[in-house]
N, C-alpha and C positions, 0 to 999 in steps of 0.2 A: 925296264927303266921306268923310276916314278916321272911323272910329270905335272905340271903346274898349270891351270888354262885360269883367266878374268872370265868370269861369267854372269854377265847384268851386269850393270853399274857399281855394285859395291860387294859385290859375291865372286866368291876363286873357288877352284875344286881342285883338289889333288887327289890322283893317280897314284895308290900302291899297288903296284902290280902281284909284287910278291910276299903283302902284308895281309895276314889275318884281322880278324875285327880287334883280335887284345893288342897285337903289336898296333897297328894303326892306330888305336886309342892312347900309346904311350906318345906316337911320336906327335899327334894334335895336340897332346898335353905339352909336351915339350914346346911347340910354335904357341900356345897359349898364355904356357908361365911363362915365356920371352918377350909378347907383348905388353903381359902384366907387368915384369921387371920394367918397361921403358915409360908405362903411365901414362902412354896417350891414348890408348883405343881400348874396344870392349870387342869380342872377338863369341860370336854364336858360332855351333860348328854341328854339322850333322853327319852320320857315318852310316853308313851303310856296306854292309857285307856282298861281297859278287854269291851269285845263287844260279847255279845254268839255267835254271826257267825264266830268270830274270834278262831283259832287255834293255839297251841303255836307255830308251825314255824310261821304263822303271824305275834302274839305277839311279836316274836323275830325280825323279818323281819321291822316291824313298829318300834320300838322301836331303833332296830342299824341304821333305817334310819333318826329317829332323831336327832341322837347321831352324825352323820357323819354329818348333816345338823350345828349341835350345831360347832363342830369340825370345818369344813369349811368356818365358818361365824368368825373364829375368835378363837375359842373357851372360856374357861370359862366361860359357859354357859347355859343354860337351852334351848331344844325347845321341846315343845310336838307337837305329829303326832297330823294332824288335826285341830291345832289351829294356 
């Protein structure tokens, strides 16, 4: 089951349990252009792939570092760690 958690003050992370990095990528897209459509907010997002040597500080660690990569470059955006 996906899930949803607030993390820091203005940071959320979602949970695809059963999404590879391409699907995961479409359905950020999809919550991106939905925010785009409504014109209030700008939306950084970083993605990161599960990797079994990976640990969830990692997972987290990868993941906020794409997200500050997305942020930095502009934001409203997408970048996945790795690619």
């Amino acid at each position: 089951m996906d899930k949803g958690f607030r993390y820091g003050g203005d940071e959320f992370t979602i949970i695809l349990l059963e999404a590879g990095l391409k699907q995961a990528e479409s359905i950020v897209q999809c919550i991106l252009d939905a925010l785009r459509d409504e014109g209030e907010a700008m939306l950084s997002i970083g993605l990161v792939e599960f990797k079994p040597e990976y640990d969830a500080r990692q997972m987290v660690s990868l993941a906020d570092g794409a997200m500050y990569r997305s942020k930095n470059s502009g934001g409203d955006r997408i970048t996945a760690y790795g690619i």
